[in-house]
C-alpha positions in Angstrom: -5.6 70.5 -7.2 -3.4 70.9 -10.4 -0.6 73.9 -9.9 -1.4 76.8 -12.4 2.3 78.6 -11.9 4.9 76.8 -13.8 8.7 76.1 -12.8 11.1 76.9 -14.8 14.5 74.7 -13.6 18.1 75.4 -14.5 20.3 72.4 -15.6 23.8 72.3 -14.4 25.9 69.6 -12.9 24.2 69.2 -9.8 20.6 68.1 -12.4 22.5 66.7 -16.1 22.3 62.8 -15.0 19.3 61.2 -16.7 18.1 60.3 -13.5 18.0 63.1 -11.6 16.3 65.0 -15.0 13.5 62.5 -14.6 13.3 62.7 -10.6 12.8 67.1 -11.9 10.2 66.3 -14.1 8.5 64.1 -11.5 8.6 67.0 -9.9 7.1 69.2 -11.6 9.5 71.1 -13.5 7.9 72.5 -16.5 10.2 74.4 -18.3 14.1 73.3 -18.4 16.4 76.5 -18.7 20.1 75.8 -20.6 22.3 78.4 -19.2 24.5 79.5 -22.1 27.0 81.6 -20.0 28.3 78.1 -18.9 29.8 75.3 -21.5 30.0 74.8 -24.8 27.5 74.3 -27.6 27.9 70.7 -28.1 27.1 70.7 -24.0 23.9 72.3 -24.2 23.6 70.6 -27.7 23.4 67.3 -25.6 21.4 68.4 -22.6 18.6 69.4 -25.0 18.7 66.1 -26.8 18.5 64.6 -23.1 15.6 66.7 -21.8 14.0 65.6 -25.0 14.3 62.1 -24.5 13.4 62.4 -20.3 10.6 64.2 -21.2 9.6 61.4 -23.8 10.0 59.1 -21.3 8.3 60.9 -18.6 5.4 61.7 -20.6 5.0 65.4 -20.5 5.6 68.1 -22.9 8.7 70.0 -21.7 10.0 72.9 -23.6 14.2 74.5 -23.1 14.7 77.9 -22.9 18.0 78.9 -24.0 19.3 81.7 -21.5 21.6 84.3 -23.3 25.2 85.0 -21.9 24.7 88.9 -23.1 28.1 91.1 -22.5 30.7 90.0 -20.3 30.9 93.4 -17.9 33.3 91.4 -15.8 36.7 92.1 -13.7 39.3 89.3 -15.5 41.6 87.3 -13.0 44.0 87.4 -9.7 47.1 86.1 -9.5 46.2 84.7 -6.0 42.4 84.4 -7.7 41.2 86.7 -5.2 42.0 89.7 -3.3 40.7 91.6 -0.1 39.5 95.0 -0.8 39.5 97.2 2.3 37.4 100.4 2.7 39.8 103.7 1.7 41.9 101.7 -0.2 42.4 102.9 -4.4 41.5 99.9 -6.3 42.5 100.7 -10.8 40.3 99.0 -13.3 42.4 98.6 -16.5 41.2 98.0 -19.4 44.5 97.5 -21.0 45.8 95.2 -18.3 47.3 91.7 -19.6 48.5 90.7 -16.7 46.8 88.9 -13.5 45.3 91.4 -10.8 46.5 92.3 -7.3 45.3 94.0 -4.3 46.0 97.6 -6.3 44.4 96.6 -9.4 42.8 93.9 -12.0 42.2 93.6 -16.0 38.6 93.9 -17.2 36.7 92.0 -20.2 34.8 94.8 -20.5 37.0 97.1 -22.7 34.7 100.0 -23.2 34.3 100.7 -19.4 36.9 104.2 -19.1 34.7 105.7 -21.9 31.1 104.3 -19.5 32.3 106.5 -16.4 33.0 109.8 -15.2 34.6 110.3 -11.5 31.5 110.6 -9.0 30.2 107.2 -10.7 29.4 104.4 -8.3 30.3 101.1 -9.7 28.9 97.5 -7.9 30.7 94.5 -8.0 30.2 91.0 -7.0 26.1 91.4 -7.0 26.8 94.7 -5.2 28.6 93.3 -2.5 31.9 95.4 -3.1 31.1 99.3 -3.7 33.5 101.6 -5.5 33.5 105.2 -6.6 35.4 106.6 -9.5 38.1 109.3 -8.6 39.5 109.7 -12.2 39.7 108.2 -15.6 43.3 108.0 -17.0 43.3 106.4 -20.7 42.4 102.6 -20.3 42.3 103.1 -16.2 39.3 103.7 -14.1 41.1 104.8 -10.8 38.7 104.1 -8.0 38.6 104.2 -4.1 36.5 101.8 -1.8 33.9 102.2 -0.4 32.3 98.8 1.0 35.2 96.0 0.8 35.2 92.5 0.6 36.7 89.7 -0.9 36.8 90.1 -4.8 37.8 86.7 -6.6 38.2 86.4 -10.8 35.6 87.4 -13.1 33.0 89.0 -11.3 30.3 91.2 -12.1 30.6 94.8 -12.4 27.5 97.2 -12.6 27.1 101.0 -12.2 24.5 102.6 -10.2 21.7 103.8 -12.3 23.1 102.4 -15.7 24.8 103.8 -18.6 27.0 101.1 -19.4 26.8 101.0 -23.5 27.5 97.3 -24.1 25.0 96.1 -26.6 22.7 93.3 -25.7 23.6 91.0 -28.4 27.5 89.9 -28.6 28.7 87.5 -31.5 29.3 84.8 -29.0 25.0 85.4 -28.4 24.8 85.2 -32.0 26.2 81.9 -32.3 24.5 80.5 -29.3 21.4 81.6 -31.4 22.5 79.6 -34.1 23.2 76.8 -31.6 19.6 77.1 -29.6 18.1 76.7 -33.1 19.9 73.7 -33.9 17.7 72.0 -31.4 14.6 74.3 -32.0 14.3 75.5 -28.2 10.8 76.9 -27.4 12.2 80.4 -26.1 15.4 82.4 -26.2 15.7 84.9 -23.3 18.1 87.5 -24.2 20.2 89.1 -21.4 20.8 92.9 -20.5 18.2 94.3 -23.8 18.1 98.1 -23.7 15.2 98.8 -26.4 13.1 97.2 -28.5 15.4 96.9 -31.1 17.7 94.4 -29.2 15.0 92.4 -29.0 13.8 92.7 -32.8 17.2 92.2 -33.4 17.3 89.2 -31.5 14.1 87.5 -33.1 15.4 88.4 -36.8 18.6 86.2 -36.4 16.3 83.7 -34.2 14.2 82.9 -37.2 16.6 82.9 -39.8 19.0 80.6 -37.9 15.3 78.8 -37.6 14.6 79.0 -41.3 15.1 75.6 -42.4 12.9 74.0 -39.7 10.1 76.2 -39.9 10.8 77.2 -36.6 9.8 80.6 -34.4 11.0 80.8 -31.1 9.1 82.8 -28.4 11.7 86.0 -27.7 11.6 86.6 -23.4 13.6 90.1 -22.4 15.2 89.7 -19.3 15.0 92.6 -17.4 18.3 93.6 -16.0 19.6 97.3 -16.5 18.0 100.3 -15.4 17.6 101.8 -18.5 14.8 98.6 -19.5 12.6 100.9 -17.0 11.2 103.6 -18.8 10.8 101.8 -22.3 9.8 98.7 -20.5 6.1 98.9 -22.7 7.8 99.5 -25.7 10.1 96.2 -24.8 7.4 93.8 -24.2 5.7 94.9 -27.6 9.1 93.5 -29.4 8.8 90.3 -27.2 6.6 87.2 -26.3 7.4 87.7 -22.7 9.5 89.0 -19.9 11.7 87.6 -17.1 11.9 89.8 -14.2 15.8 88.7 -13.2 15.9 90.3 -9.7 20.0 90.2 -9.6 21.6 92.7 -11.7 18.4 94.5 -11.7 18.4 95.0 -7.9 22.2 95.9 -8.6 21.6 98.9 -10.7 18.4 100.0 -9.3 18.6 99.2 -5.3 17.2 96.4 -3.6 14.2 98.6 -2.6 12.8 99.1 -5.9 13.3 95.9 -7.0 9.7 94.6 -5.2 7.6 97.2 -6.2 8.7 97.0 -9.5 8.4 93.3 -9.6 4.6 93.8 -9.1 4.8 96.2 -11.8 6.2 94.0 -14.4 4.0 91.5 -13.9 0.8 93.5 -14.1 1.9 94.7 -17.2 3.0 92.0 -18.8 -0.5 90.1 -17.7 -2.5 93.2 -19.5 -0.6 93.0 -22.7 -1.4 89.4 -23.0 2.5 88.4 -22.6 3.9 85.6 -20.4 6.3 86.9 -17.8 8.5 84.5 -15.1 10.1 85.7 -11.9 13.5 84.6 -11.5 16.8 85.1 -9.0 17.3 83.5 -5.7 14.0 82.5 -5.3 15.1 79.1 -3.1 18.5 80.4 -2.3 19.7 78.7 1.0 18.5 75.3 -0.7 21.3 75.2 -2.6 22.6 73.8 0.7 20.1 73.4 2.8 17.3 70.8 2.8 14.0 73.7 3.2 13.6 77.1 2.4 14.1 80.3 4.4 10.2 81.7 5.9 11.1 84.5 3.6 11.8 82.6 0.3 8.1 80.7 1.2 6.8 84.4 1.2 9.0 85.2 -1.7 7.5 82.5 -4.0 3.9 82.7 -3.3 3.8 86.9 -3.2 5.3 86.3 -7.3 2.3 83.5 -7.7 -0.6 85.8 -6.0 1.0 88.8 -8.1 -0.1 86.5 -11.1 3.5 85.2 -12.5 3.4 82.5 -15.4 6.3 81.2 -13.7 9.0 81.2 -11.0 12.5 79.7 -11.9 15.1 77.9 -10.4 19.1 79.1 -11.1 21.4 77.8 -8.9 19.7 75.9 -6.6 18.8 73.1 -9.4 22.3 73.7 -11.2 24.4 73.2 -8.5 22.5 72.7 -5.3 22.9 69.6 -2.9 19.0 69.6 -3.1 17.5 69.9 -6.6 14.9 67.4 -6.7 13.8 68.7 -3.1 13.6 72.4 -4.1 11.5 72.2 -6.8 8.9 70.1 -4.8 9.3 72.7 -1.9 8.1 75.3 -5.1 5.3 72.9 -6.3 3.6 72.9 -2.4 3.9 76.6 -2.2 2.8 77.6 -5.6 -0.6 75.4 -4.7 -0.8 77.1 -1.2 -0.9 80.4 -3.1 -3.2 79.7 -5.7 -5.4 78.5 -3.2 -5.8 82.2 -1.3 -6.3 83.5 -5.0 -9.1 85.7 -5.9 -11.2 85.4 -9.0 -12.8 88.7 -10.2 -13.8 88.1 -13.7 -16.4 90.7 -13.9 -13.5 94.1 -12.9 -11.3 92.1 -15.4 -13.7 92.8 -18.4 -15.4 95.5 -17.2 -14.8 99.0 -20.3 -12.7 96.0 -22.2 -13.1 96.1 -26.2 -11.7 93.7 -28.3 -11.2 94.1 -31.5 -10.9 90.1 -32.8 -13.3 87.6 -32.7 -10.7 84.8 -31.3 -9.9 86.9 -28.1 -13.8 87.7 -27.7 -14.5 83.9 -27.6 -11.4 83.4 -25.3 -12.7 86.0 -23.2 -16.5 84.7 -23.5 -14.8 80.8 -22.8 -13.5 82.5 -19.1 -17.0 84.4 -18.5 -19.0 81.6 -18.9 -16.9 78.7 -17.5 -16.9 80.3 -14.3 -20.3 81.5 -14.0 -22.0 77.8 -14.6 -19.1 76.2 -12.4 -17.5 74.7 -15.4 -15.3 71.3 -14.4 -12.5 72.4 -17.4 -12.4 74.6 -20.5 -11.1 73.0 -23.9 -9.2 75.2 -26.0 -8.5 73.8 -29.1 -5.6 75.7 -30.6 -3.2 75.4 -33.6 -0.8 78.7 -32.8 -1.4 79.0 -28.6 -3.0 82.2 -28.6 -6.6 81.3 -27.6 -5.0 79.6 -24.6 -2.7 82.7 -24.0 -5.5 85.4 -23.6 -7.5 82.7 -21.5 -4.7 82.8 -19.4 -4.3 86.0 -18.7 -7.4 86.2 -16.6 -7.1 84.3 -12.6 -9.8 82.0 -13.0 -10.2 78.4 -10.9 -11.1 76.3 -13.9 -7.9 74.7 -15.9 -7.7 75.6 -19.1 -7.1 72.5 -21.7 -5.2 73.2 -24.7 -5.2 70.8 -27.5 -2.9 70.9 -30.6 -1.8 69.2 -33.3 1.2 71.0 -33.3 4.3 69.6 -31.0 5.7 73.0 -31.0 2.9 74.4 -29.5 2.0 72.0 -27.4 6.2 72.8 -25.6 5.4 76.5 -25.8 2.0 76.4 -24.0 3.8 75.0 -20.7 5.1 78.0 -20.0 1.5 79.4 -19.6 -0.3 80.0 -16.3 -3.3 77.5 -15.7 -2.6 75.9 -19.0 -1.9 72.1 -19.2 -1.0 71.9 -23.3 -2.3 68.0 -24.7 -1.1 66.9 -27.8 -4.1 65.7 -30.2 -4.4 64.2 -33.8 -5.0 66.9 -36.5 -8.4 66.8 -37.5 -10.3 68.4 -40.0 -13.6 67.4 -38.9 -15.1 69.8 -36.4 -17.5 67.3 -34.8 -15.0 64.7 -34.6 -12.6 66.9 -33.4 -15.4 67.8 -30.4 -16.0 64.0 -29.6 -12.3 63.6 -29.8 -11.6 66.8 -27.5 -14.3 65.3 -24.6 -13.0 61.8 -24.8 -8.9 62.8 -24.4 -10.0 64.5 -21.0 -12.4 61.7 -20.0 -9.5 59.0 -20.4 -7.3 61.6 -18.9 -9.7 61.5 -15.6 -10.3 65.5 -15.8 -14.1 64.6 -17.2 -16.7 62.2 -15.7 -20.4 61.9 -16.8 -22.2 64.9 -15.4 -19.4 67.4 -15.8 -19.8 70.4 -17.5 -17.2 71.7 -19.9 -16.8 75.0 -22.4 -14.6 74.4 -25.3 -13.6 76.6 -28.4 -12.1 75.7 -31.4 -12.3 77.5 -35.4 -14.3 76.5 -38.2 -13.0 75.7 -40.8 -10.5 73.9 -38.6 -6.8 74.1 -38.5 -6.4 77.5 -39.5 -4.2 79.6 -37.2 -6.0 82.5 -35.1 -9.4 81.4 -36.8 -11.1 80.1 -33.1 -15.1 82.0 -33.3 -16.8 79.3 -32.1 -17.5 78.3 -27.8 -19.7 75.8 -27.1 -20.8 74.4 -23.4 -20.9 70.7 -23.4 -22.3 68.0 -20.5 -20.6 64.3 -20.4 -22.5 61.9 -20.8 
């Protein structure tokens, strides 16, 4: 059985050797995530060129995902480079502090932070593992006491409870970064902590001009991270191509508690407006030392894949765990596990549905009939993606074959659930492009003589969004 979820894998040091890239792949990494809060840009410059050439080697299409920094809401540094903050005790954030932190107080990169809070404010730091609350704002200070200590070491993260910190999504160090991902044309830039819609358009304007010369669109993923996301969370995933539900500062802002059920939430929504969505944050944890997951990550990772997740992702754990390699085949056995328990109900998924194109009617009419006649695979051949995108959407047993001339799509498409993207001649010829379709997926071992098959594809060929044709084809 052929996983449907994809994994999406982090490179750091613990995964940047050649080799241990390669050992990923193996493994069935899918998607390779450049983390661009760590490094420079000739660093992620040169681990793109490397996942390139692995994934030449390999023999898979791999796309990068360049992962925003977004604003720096951080504490700066200790002089001791950490301090233990007891419960009672006043702890100052100063904005207009030069000089290291102590037990009474600590700079902050995050400048605008006095003018973000009012006393009565909770603030979370660390992942919420240290809890403040504000007593007063004096100028550049935010005078606080303790409420849940800890140890607090340089540059951690600071949230408030609820939101309302004004730091825009995009900083100019994103901006160049965007510049930088272009450079090396990665499939999708996720942008951190977006607010509205108009971070993201934002985002995709300087994505495609930086992109200009190479023809080259990037898919735009939101990551879903403040509170505020929440109640324009439709009007987000119209501006984007897809969402990451990143469980960390998300859980931080809007309690641990509300995090699940709005996991489920995302997802189904993301699913009905035809947009690709990955579930991300401490999914496989304690392998970043340990040699197998926690009962409760298992759980973790297949509730995201019966939920209907394009993809679950690997941070840490493939960045700087002992066990790279071992987690991501730990995710590969429980992803099939859960796709096995799946449920296929075609019929409620179409039932009062209109569509208003002729490509998503045949995408939709490709799904209906493959399952119904027990289809063995169904073809998609695609210039843009999108017929495989709507077809993948839908839960549905039979793997969906997407065939492209264009490399670019070919990367993008592995994001997709159920979709395995192939890389195909372009051909003009619509029969020969049929016989050519059939006898790529015999060679491949998917067909034998016997099988049956739907495939759709666009005449004339080659045009973007012009797929109105599905035919159902036996080998012979």
């Amino acid at each position: 059985m052929t996983r449907a979820t994809k994994i999406v894998a982090t490179l750091g040091p613990a995964s940047s050797e050649p080799a241990v890239l390669e050992r990923l792949l193996r493994a069935g990494v899918d998607v390779v995530r450049l983390n661009f809060s760590h490094g420079k840009a000739q660093d992620h410059i040169d681990r793109a060129t490397m996942v390139r050439e692995v994934a030449a080697r390999v023999g898979k299409p791999v796309a990068l995902m360049a992962d925003l920094q977004g604003p720096k809401i951080r504490v700066g540094k200790f002089a001791e480079g950490k301090v233990m903050l007891e419960p009672g005790a006043t702890f100052v954030l100063d904005a207009a502090r030069t000089e290291p932190g102590d037990i009474g107080g600590v700079g902050l990169d995050y400048k605008e932070l006095p003018r973000d809070v009012r006393p009565g404010d909770t603030l979370l730091l660390n992942d919420g593992l240290i809890k403040l609350t504000v007593d007063m704002v004096r100028g550049d200070q935010v005078v606080t006491k303790v409420v849940l200590g800890g140890e607090l070491s340089n540059n951690k993260g600071i949230n408030k409870a609820g939101g309302g910190l004004t730091a825009p999504a995009l900083t100019a160090k994103d901006m160049e970064d965007i510049k930088t991902a272009m450079s090396f044309q990665a499939e999708f830039v996720a942008v951190s902590f977006p607010k509205s819609a108009t971070d993201m358009e934002m985002a995709r304007q300087l994505a495609n001009v930086a992109g200009e010369s190479t023809r080259h669109k990037p898919a735009m993923i939101a990551k879903i991270e403040r509170s505020e996301a929440i109640p324009v969370l439709e009007q987000i995933l119209k501006a984007s191509d897809g969402i990451m539900v990143a469980r960390g500062d998300l859980a931080v802002e809007v309690g641990n508690a509300a995090v699940p059920a709005l996991q489920k939430r995302m997802i189904r929504m993301a699913r009905e407006m035809d947009k690709v969505v990955i579930t991300a944050t401490q999914m496989m944890e304690s392998m970043i030392l340990a040699p197998v997951p926690t009962r409760a990550e298992v759980s973790d990772v297949a509730n995201a894949v019966l939920d209907g997740t394009d993809a679950v992702m690997l941070s840490a754990e493939t960045a700087a765990g002992k066990f790279p390699v071992e987690t991501v085949e730990q995710m590969h056995v429980i992803a099939l596990e859960a796709e096995r328990a799946e449920d296929v109900s075609i019929e409620t998924d179409f039932t009062n549905k209109r569509f208003a194109r002729i490509d998503q009617s045949i995408a939709m009419g490709a799904l209906f009939t493959a399952h119904h006649l027990g289809c063995k695979a169904i073809i998609a051949l695609t210039e843009s993606g999108s017929t495989a995108l709507w077809m993948s959407r839908h839960n549905i047993k039979v793997p969906i074959y997407a065939l492209t001339s264009q490399p670019s799509s070919e990367r993008r498409m592995t994001l997709y659930r159920n979709v395995r993207p192939i890389l195909m001649p372009k051909m003009n010829d619509r029969d020969a492009a049929l016989e050519k379709a059939e006898a790529v997926l015999v060679e491949r071992g998917v067909l034998r003589p016997g099988d049956t098959y739907a495939i759709t594809c666009g005449e004339p060929m080659g045009y973007p969004g012009g797929t109105n044709m599905l035919k159902v084809c036996q080998v012979r």
